[in-house]
C-alpha positions in Angstrom: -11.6 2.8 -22.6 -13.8 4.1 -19.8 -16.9 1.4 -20.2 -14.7 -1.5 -19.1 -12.4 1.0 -16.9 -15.7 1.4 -14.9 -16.9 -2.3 -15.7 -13.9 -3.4 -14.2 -14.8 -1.8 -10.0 -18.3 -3.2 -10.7 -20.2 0.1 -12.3 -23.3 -0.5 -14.3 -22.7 1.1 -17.8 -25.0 1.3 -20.8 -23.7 3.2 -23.8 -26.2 5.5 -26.0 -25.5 6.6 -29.1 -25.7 10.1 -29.6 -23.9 11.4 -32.4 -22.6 10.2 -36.0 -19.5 11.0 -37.4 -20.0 11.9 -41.2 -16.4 12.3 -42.8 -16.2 15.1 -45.2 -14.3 16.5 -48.2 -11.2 18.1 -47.6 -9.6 21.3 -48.7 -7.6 20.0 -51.5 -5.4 23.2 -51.5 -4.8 22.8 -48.0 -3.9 19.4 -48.1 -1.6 20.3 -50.8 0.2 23.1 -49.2 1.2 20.8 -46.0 5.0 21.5 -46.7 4.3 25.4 -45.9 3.4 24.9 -42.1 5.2 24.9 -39.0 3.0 22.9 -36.9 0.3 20.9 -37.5 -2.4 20.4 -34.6 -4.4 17.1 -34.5 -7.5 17.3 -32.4 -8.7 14.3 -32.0 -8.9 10.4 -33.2 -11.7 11.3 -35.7 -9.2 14.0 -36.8 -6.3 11.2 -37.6 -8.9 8.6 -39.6 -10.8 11.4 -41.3 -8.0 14.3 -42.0 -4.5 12.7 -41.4 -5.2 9.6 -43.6 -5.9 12.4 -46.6 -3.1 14.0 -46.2 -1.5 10.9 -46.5 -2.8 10.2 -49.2 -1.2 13.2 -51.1 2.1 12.8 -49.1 4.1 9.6 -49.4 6.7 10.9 -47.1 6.1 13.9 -44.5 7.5 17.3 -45.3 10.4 17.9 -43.5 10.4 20.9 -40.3 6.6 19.9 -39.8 6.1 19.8 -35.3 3.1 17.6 -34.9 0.8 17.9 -31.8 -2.0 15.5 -30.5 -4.6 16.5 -27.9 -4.3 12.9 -25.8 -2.3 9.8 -26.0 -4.8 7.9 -28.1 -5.0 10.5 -31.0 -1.3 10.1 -30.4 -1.3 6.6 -30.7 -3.2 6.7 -34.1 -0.5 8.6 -35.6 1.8 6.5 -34.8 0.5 4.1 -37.6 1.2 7.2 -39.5 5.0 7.6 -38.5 4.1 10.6 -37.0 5.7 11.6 -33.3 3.7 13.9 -32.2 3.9 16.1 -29.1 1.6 15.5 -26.6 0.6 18.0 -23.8 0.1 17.0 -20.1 -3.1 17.0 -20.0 -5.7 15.8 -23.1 -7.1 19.3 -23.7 -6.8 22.6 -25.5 -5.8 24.6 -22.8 -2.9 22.6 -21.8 -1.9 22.8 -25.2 -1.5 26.6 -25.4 0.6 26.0 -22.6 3.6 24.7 -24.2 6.7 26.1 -24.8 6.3 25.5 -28.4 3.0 27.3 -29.6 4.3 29.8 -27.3 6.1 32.6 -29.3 4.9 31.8 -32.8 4.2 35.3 -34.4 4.3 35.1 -38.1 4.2 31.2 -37.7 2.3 28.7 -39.4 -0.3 26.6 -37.9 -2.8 23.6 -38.9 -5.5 22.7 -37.0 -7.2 19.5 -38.0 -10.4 19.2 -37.0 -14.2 18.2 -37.3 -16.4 21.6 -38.4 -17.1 23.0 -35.4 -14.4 22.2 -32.5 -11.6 24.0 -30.8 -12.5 27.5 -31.6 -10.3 28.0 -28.3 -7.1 26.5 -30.2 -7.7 28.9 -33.1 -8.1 31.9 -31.3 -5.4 32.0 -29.1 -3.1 31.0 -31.7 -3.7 34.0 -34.2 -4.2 35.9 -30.8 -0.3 35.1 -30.8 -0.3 36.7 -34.4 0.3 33.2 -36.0 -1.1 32.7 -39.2 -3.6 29.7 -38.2 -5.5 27.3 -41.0 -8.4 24.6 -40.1 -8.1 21.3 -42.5 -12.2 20.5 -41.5 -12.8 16.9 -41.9 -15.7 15.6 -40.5 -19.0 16.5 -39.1 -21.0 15.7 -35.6 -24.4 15.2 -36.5 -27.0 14.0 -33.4 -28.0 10.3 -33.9 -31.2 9.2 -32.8 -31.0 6.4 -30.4 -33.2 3.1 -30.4 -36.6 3.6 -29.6 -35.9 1.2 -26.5 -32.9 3.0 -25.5 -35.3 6.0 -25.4 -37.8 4.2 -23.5 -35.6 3.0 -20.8 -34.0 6.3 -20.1 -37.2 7.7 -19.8 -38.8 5.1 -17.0 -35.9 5.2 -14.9 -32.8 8.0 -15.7 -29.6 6.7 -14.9 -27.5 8.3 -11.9 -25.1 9.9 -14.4 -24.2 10.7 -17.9 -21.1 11.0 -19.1 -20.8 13.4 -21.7 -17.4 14.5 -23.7 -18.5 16.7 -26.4 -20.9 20.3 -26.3 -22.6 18.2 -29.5 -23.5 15.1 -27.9 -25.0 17.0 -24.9 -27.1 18.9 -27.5 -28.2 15.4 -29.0 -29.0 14.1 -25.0 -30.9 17.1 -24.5 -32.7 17.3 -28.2 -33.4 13.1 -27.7 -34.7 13.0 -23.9 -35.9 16.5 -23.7 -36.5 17.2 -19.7 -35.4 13.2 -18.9 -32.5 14.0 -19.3 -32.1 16.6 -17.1 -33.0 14.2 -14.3 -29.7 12.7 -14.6 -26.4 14.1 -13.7 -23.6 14.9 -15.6 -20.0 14.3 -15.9 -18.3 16.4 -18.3 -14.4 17.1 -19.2 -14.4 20.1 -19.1 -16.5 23.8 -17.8 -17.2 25.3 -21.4 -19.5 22.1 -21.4 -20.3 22.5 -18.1 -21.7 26.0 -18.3 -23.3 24.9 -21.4 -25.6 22.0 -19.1 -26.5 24.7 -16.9 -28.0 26.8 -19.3 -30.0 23.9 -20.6 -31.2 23.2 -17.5 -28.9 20.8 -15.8 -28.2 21.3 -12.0 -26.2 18.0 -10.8 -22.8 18.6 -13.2 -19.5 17.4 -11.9 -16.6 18.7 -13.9 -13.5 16.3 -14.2 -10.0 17.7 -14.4 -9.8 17.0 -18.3 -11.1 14.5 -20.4 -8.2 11.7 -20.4 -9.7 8.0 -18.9 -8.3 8.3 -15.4 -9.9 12.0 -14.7 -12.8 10.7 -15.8 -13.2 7.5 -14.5 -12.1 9.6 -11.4 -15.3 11.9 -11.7 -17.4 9.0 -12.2 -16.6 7.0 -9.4 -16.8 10.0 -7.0 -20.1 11.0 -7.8 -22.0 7.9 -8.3 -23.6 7.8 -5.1 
């Protein structure tokens, strides 16, 4: 994990809560037409406990000609406990994704995307772009968290160097929680979608790293904590 990746070369870290994850009712009909896909898209670990465990629920033994992605090595390690092998791009984000040879020529194809409500509008868009037939299995919802009131109170009396943020909803909660403290801090985001989102709240000092797997980040981190 990055806390005691940063821990470890001496970094001061405190972690804020700013978001809840409240899992959600499934698609029922979605879960039950698994077996009519191609490939199924797992974005995230959230996406494995909250969406991947339901469908395993229904299916005791995986359909057979199902391709299985996951967007980083530790969604990918999840679904391992699920006897899933999923493919894995080179880097942990969308975009890299797209890139493979796989999702590549896929008209008339069949995709899944599991997800939270909300994320990788980028993964579903470029997909039916490609004139695949693309379905979302929703499973949980990011909802800001308020952090202790002495969390609150200690951000505010002195704002820490940098931020690390990985999500556009937990820089909403950040902003919503410290309104214009927060922007006395900088940021370190994964990716420039979040980064142009910052700037438009307000935020000058954003360093984007080159995705959002632990080294990059770490990487980000350690560069601009001076």
């Amino acid at each position: 994990m990055l806390l005691q990746r940063l821990q470890s070369v001496g970094v001061s870290v405190n972690i804020m809560p700013l978001l809840d994850i409240v899992p959600m009712s499934v698609d029922r009909q979605i879960v039950a037409d698994l077996d009519r896909y191609d490939h199924v898209i797992v974005v995230s670990r959230n996406a494995v406990r909250h969406g991947v465990s339901a469908l395993a629920d229904f299916w005791p033994q995986w359909p057979l000609g199902l391709t299985w992605y996951a967007i980083g090595e530790a969604t990918a390690a999840l679904l391992a406990g699920f006897d899933i092998e999923p493919v894995v791009p080179a880097e942990p984000h969308s975009e890299s994704l797209l890139e493979m040879a796989g999702l590549g020529d896929i008209a008339g194809q069949r995709v899944l995307i599991v997800k939270g409500i909300g994320g990788q509008d980028t993964l579903e868009d470029q997909l039916a772009s490609r004139d695949a037939a693309v379905d979302c299995l929703e499973t949980y919802e990011r909802r800001a968290a308020r952090p202790a009131g002495d969390q609150i109170a200690s951000f505010q009396a002195a704002p820490p160097r940098l931020v690390v943020i990985y999500s556009l909803s937990a820089l909403e909660s950040l902003r919503s929680n410290l309104d214009r403290a927060a922007l006395e801090s900088g940021l370190v985001v994964p990716s420039q979608r979040i980064a142009d989102a910052a700037r438009q709240m307000g935020w000058r000092d954003i360093s984007v790293a080159d995705s959002a797997s632990l080294e990059d980040m770490a990487r980000a981190v350690l560069q601009n904590r001076t």
